[in-house]
C-alpha positions as CSV (number, residue, x, y, z in Angstrom):
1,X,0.0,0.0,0.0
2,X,3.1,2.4,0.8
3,X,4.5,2.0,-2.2
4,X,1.4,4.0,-4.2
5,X,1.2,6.8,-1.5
6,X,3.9,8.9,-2.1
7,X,2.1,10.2,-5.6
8,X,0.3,12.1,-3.3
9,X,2.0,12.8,-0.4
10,X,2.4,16.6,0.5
11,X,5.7,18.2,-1.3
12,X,8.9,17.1,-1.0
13,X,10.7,18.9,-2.9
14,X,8.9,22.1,-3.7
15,X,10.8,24.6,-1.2
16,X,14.0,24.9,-3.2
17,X,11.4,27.0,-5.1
18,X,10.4,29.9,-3.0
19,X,13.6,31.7,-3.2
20,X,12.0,35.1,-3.3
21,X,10.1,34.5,-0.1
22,X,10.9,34.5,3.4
23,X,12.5,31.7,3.8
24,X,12.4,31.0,7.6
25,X,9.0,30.2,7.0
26,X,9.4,26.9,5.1
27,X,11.7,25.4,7.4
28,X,8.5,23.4,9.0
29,X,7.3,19.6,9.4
30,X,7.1,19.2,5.7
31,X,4.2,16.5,7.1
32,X,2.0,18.9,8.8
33,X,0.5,21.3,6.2
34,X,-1.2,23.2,9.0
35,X,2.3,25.3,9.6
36,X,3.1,26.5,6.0
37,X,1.7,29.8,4.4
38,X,-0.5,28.6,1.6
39,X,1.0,32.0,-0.6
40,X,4.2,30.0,0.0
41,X,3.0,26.9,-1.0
42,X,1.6,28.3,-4.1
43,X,4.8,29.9,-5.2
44,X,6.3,26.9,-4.9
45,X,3.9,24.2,-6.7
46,X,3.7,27.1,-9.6
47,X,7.3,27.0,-9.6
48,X,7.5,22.9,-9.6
49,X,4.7,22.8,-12.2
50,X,6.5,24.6,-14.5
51,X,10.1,23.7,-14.1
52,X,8.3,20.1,-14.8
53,X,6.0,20.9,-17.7
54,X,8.5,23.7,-19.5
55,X,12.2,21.9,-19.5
56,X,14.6,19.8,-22.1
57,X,12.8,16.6,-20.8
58,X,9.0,16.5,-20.7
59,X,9.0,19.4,-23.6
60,X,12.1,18.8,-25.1
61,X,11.7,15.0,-25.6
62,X,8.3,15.1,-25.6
63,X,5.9,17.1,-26.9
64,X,7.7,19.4,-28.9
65,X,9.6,16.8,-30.7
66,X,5.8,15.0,-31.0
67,X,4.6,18.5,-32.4
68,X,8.0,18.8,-34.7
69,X,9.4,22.3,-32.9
70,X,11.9,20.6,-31.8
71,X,14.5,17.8,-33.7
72,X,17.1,16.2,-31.5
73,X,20.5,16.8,-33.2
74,X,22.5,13.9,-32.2
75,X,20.3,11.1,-30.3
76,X,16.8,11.2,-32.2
77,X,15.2,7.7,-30.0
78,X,12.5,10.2,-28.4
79,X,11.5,11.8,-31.6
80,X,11.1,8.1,-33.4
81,X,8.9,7.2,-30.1
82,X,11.4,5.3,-28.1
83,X,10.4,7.1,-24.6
84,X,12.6,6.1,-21.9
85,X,10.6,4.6,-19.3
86,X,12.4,6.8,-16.0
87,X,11.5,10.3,-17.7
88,X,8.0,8.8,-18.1
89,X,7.8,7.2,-14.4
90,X,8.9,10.9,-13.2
91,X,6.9,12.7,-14.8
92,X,3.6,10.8,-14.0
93,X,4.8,11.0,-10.3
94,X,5.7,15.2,-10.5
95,X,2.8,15.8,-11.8
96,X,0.5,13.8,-9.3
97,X,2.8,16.1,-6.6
98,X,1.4,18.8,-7.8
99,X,-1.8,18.0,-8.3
100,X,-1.9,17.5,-4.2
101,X,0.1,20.3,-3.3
102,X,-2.9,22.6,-4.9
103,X,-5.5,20.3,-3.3
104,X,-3.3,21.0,0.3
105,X,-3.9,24.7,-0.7
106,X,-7.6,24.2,-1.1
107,X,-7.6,22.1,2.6
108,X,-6.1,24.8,3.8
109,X,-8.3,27.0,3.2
110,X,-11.4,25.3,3.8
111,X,-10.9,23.9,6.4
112,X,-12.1,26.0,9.7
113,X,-8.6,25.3,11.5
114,X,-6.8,26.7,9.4
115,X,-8.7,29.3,6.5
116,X,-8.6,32.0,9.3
117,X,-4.7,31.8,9.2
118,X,-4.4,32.0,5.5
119,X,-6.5,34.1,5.0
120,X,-4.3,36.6,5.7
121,X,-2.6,35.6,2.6
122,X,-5.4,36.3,0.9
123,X,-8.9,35.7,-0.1
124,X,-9.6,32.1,1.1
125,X,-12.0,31.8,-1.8
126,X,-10.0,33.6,-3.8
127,X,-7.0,31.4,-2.9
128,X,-9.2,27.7,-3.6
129,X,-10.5,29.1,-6.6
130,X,-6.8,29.9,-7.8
131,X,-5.8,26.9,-7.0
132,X,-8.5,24.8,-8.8
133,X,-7.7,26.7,-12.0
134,X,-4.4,25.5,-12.0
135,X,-5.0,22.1,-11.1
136,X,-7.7,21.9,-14.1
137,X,-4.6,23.4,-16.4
138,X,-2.3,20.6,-15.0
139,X,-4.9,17.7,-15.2
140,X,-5.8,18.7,-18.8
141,X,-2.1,18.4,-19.7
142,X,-2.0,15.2,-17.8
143,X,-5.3,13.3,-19.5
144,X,-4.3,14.7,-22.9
145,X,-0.9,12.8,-22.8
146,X,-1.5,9.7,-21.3
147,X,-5.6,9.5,-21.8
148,X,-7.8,8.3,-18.7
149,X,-5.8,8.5,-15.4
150,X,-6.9,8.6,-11.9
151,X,-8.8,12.0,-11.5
152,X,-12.1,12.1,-9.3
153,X,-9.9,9.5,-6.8
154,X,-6.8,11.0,-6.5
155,X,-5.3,12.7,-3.8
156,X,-7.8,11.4,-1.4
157,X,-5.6,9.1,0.6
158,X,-7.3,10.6,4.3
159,X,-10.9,8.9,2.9
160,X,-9.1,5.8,1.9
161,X,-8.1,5.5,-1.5
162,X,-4.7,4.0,-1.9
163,X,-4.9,2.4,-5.1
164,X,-7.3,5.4,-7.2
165,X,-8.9,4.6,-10.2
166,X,-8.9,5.5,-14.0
167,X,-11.6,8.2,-14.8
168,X,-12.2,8.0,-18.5
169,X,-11.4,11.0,-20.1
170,X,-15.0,12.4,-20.9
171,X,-15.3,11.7,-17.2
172,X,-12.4,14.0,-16.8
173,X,-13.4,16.5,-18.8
174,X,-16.7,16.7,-17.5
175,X,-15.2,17.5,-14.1
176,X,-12.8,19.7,-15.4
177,X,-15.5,21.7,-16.6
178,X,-17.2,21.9,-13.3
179,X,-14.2,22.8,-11.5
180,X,-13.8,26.0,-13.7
181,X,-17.3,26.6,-13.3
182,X,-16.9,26.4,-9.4
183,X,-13.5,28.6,-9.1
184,X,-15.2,31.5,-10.9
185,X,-17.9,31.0,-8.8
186,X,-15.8,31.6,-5.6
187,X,-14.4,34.7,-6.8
188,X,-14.4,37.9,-5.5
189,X,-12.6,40.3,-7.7
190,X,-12.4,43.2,-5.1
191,X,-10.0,41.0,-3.1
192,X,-6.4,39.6,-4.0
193,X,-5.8,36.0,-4.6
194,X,-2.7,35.7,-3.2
195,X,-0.6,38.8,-0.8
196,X,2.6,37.4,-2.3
197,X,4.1,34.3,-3.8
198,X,1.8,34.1,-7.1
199,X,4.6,34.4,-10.1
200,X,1.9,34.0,-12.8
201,X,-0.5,36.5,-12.2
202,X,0.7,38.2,-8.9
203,X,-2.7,37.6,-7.2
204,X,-4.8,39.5,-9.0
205,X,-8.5,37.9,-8.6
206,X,-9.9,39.4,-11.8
207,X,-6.7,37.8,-14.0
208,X,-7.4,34.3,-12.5
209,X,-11.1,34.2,-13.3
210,X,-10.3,35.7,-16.8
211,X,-8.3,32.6,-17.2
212,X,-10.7,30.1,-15.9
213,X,-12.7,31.0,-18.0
214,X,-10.3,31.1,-20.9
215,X,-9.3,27.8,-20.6
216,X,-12.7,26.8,-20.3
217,X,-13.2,27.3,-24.2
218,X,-9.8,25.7,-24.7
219,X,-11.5,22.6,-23.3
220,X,-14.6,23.1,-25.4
221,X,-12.7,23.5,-28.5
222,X,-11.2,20.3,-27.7
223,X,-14.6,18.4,-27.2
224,X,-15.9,20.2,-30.4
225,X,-16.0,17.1,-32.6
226,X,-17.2,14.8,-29.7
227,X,-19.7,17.4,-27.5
228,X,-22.7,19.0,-28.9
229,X,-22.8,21.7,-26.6
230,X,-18.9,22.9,-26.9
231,X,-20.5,26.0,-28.2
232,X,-22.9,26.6,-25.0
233,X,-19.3,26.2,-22.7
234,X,-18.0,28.7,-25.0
235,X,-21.2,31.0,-25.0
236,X,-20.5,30.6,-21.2
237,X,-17.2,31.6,-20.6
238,X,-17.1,34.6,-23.2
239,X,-20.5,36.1,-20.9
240,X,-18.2,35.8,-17.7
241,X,-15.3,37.6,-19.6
242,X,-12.1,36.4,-20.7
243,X,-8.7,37.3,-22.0
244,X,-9.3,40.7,-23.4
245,X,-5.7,41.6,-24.2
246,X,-2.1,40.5,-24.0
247,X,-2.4,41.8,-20.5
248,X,-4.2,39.2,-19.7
249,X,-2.0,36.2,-20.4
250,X,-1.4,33.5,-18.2
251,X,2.4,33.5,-18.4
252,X,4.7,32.2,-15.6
253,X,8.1,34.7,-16.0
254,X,11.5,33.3,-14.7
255,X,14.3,35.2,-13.8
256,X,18.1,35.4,-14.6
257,X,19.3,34.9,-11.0
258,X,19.6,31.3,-10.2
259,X,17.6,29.0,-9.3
260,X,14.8,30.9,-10.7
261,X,15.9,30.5,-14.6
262,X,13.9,28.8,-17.1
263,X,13.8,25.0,-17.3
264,X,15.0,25.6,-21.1
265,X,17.8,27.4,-20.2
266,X,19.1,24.7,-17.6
267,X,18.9,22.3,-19.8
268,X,20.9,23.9,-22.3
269,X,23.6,26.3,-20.2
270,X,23.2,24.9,-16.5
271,X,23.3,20.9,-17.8
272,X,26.0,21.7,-20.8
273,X,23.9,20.0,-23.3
274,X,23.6,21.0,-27.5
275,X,20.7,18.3,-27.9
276,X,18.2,20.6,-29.9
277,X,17.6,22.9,-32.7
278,X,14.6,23.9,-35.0
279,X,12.9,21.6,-37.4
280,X,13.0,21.8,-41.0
281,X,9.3,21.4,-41.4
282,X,8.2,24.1,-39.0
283,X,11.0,26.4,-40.6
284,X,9.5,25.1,-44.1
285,X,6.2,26.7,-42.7
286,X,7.9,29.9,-41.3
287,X,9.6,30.5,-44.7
288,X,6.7,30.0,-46.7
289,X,8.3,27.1,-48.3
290,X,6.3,24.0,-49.6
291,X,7.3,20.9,-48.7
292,X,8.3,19.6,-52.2
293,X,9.6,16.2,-50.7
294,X,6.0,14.8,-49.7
295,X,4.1,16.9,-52.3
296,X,2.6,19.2,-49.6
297,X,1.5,22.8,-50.5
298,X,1.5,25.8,-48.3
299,X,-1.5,27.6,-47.8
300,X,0.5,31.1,-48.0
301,X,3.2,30.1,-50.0
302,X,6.2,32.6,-50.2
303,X,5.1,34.8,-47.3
304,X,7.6,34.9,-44.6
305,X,6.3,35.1,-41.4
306,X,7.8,37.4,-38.9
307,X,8.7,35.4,-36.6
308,X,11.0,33.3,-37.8
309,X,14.2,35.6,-36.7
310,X,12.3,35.4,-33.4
311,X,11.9,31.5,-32.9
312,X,15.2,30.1,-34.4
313,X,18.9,31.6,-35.3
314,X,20.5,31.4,-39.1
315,X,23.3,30.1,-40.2
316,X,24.9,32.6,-42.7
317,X,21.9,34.0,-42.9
318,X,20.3,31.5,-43.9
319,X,17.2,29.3,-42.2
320,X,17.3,25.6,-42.3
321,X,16.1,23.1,-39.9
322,X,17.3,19.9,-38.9
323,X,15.5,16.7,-40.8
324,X,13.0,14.9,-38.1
325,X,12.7,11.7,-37.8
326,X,15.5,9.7,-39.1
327,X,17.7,7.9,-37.2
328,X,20.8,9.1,-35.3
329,X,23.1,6.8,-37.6
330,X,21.8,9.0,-40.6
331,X,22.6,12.6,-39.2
332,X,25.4,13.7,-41.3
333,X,27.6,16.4,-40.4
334,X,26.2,18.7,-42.7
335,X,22.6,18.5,-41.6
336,X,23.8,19.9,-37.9
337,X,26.0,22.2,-39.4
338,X,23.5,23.6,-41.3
339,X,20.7,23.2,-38.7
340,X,20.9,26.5,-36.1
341,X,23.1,25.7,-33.0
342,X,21.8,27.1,-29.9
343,X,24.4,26.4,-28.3
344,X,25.8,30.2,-27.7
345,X,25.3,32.4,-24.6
346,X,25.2,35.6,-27.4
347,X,23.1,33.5,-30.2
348,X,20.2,31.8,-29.2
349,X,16.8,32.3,-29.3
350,X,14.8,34.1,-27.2
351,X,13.0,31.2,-25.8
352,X,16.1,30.3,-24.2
353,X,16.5,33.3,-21.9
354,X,17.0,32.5,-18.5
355,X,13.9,34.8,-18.0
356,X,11.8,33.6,-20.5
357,X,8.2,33.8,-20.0
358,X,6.6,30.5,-20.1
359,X,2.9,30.8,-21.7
360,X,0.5,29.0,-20.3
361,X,-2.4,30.4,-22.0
362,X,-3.0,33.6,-24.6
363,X,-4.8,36.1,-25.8
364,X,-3.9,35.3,-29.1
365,X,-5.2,31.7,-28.8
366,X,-8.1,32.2,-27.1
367,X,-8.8,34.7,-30.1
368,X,-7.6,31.7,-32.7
369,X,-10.8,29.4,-30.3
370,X,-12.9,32.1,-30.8
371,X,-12.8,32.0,-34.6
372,X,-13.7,28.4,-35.0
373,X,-16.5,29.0,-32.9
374,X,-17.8,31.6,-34.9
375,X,-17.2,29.6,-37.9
376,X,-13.6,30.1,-38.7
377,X,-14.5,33.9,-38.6
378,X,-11.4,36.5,-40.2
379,X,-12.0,39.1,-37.4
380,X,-10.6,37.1,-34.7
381,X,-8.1,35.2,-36.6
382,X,-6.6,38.8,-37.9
383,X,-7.0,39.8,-33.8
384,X,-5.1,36.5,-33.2
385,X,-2.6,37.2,-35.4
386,X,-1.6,40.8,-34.8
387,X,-1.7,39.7,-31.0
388,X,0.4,36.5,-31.7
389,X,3.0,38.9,-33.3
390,X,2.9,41.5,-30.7
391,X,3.2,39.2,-27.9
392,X,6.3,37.6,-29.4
393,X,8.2,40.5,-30.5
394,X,7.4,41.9,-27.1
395,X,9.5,39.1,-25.8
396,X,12.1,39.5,-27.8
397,X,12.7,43.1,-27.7
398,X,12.6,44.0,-31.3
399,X,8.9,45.3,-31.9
400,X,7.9,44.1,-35.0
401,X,6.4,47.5,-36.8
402,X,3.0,48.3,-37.4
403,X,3.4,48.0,-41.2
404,X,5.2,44.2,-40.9
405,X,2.1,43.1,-38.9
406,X,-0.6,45.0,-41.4
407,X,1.2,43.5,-44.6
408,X,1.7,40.0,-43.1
409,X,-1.8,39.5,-42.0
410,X,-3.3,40.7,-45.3
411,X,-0.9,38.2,-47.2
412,X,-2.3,34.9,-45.0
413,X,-5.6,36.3,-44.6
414,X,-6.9,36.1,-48.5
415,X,-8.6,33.0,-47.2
416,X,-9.8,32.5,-44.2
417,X,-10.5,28.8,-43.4
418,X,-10.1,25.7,-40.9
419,X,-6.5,25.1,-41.9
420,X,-5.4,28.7,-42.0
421,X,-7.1,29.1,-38.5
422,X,-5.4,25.9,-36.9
423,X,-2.0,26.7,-38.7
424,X,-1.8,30.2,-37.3
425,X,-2.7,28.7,-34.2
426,X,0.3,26.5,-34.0
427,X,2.9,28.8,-35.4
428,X,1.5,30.9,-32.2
429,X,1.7,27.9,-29.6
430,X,5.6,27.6,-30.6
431,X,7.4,26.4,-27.0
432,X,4.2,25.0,-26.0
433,X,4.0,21.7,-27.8
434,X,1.3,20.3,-25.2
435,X,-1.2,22.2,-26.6
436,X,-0.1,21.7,-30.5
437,X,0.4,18.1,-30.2
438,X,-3.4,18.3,-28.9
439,X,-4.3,20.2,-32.2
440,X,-3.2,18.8,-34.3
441,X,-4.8,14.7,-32.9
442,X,-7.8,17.2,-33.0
443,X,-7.7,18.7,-36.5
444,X,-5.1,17.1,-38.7
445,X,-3.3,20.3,-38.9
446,X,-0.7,21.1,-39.8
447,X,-0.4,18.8,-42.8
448,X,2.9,20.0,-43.2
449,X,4.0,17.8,-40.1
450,X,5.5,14.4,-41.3
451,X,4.5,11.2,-40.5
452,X,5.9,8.0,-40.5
453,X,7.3,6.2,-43.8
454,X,7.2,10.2,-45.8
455,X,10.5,11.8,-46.6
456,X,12.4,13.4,-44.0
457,X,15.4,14.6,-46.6
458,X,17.4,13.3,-49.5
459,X,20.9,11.8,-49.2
460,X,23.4,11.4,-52.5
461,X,19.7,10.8,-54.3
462,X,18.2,8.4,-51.5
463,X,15.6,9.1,-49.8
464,X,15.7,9.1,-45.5
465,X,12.1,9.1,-44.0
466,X,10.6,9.3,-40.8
467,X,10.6,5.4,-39.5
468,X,9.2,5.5,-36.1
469,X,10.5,3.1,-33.2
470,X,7.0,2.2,-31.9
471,X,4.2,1.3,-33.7
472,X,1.9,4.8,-34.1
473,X,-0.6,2.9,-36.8
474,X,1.1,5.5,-39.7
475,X,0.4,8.6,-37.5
476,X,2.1,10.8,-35.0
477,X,2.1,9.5,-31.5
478,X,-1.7,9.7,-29.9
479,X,-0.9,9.2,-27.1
480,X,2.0,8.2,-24.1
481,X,1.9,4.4,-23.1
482,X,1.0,4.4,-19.2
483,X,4.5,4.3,-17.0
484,X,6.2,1.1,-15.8
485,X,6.0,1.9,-12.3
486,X,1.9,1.7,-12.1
487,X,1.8,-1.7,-13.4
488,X,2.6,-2.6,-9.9
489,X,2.0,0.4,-7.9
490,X,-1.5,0.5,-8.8
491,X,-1.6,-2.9,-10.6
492,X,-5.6,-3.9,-10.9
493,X,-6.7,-0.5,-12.4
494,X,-3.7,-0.1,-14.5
495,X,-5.0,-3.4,-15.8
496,X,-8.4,-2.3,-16.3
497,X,-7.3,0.9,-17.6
498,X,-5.2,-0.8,-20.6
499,X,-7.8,-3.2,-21.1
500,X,-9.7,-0.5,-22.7
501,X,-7.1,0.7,-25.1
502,X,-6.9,-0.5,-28.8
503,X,-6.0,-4.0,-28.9
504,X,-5.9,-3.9,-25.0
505,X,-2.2,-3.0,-24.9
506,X,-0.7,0.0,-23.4
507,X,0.4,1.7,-26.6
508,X,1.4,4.8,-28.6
509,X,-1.6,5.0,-31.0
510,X,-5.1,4.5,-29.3
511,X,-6.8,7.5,-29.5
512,X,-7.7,10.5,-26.9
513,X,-11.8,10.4,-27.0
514,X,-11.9,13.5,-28.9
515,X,-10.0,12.6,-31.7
516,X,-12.4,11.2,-34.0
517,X,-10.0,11.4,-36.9
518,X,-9.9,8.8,-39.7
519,X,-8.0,8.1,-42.9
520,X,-10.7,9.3,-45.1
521,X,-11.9,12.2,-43.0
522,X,-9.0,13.7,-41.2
523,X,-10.7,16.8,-40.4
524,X,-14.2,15.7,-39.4
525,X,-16.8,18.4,-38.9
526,X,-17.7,20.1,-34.8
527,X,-20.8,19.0,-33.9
């Protein structure tokens, strides 16, 4: 029974993350949440959350490689779907950390010993319902990677449930939903979330229920092809206000002065590792450039989108990206030499500032979820765009002008449609491949992407293509398998959980429940 409760014991190592609080306050029974300030506690699990979610592991050999950012430049396993099984175990196991150190900050402030106390860290309604929009944000991550997981019985080891089971994902969304639609209940805009401590929106009530309600149509635009009443949770969410600007963006900012820097960073300058550049496909995209390889057109062909300088380095002034998917016995020198190497404290990319700010949610695709709903509609798409740009450039410190952003959205806005809308979407997502790998199981966009046995580049006249390690049934991975570890931590429902899968194995292509993709019909209509 021990061996499955420390997924959701109470942090252990969160408090290395609190540097900018007062740290005599954490040096407490790490067993008895009752004694730790629930604004420290929230810095902290932010903090774990995103070192966990935004770094050169989970990201980098994960889900941007699955959403073809990212290419490995030397050891290409993880973009061919060879996951090693410890990253995968970890990451289950961080995650499920988190998920109870926000449910110890909703304890804490509900229940009547302690809520007077922290509430002098602000609102304590304020404080659950802040805490219950990032959990939804963390659990959506989590059931859109691996698929059903335990959800409704997790972190409940005080009413007995050692061993939780597997919610089906509609389950899980369903909850989701009504967690979102219980934290913006709770709040009270007049009152701060959080004193101190909160590094993504500095406890400002009014920002957190903007988001709630924000990611609320992200998870209806995800059940759009499954859901008949995606456009109801939409119609919902816009009434109670949402984004309205890039000043509303939930965005998580890191800092230069160790250890606050960026997980991306680390893993580059802190962990002395080259692994990573740009792919050739997504710079294909950026450039405007077909991909004449597979017989692939470009929707905006010879437009060049702004922010391509912003998102990758040249090489002579010239972009290329580094072939995906072939294997690590094919890279010849000349691909990584021509590839950008971020390997330069002067030369990389913006996105691996120490201080980059990690997006969890935008303005600009909130705008992008707003067009579909309105039927792919060209005044939010344009709105997505020119925030998109503004946003980015922002980042990056070179403003691109006024004219660039006016010339660039006329050129890929002659025709507005499904593809144009999810494309600009995931050229906008860049750095957060969660949320394109989920667009693109949803929509089949970009088509641009390749997938397994198409041509990856041409060698002295031979052809090298994208062979995949696991079997993904002639797609992109669908899904993670379910780790090692829960075989026999939580052996009976891991069972009954794979039982359920495609051929009742725990593999890389059964289907999330909203992807209701085929062969034929690759972009099925919403309901």
């Amino acid at each position: 029974m021990k061996s499955i409760i420390y997924k959701f014991l109470f942090v252990t190592g969160l408090f290395s993350a609190v540097a900018c609080e007062d740290l005599q306050t954490v040096n407490v029974d790490p067993n008895n949440p009752s004694d730790i300030q629930s604004n420290i506690l929230m810095a902290g699990v932010e903090k774990q959350i995103m070192d966990n979610v935004y770094d050169n592991w989970f990201s980098g050999r994960q889900c941007l490689v699955y959403s073809q950012y990212w290419a490995q430049r030397n050891y290409t396993e993880e973009d061919r779907y060879q996951i090693r099984e410890s990253t995968n175990n970890n990451y289950f196991n961080y995650f499920y950390q988190s998920a109870a150190n926000l449910e110890a900050i909703i304890e804490m402030n509900t229940n009547e010993a302690t809520a007077p106390r922290m509430a002098a860290y602000g609102d304590n309604n304020n404080q659950i319902a802040a805490a219950k929009i990032l959990k939804v944000w963390l659990y959506q991550l989590m059931t859109d990677t691996w698929g059903a997981i335990p959800y409704s019985e997790a972190s409940k080891l005080t009413e007995g449930k050692f061993y939780p089971k597997y919610d089906e994902q509609s389950e899980i969304y369903s909850g989701l939903m009504a967690e979102l639609d219980d934290a913006v209940s709770l709040i009270d805009e007049s009152k701060p979330a959080f004193t101190s401590g909160d590094r993504i929106f500095d406890g400002d009530a009014s920002k957190w229920k903007k988001f709630a309600n924000s990611l609320k149509c992200r998870l209806a635009i995800h059940l759009s092809k499954v859901d008949s009443n995606w456009k109801t949770y939409i119609a919902e969410a816009l009434a109670s206000g949402v984004f309205e600007s890039n000043d509303d963006n939930a965005v998580y900012t890191y800092s230069v002065t160790a250890p606050e820097q960026s997980g991306f960073y680390i893993g580059f300058f802190e962990d002395k590792r080259n692994d990573f550049t740009i792919t050739r496909p997504f710079v294909d995209l950026l450039k405007g450039q077909k991909d004449t390889l597979n017989a692939k057109s470009h929707p905006w062909e010879g437009t060049v989108d702004p922010r391509l300088p912003i998102y990758t380095t040249s090489v002579d002034g010239n972009y290329v990206g580094m072939p995906y998917g072939i294997a690590s016995n094919e890279i010849m020198p000349s691909m990584v030499g021509a590839a950008p190497d971020w390997y330069s404290p002067t030369s990389h990319p913006v996105t691996l500032n120490a201080d980059f700010p990690v997006p969890l949610m935008t303005f600009a695709e909130l705008q992008f979820i707003i067009s579909e709903y309105k039927g792919f509609s060209a005044a939010e798409y344009k709105e997505g765009i020119k925030a998109s740009l503004e946003y980015w450039s922002g980042i990056n410190g070179s403003p691109i002008s006024a004219s660039q952003i006016d010339s660039y959205i006329t050129a890929v806005s002659e025709n507005v449609t499904p593809e144009t809308v999810a494309l600009q979407k995931y050229i906008d997502l860049y750095m957060n491949g969660t949320e394109a790998w989920v667009e693109y199981r949803r929509t089949g966009y970009p088509t641009q992407i390749i997938k397994p046995g198409e041509i990856s580049c041409i060698v002295d006249g031979e052809p090298l293509v994208f062979d995949p390690l696991s079997d993904t049934k002639g797609d992109i991975i669908s899904r993670v398998k379910y780790p090692t570890n829960e075989s026999t931590l939580n052996g009976a429902n891991f069972k009954a959980a794979v039982a359920k899968l495609q051929d009742g194995e725990n593999n890389y292509y059964s289907k999330m429940f909203w992807d209701v993709r085929t062969t034929s019909n690759p972009h099925p209509a919403n309901k």
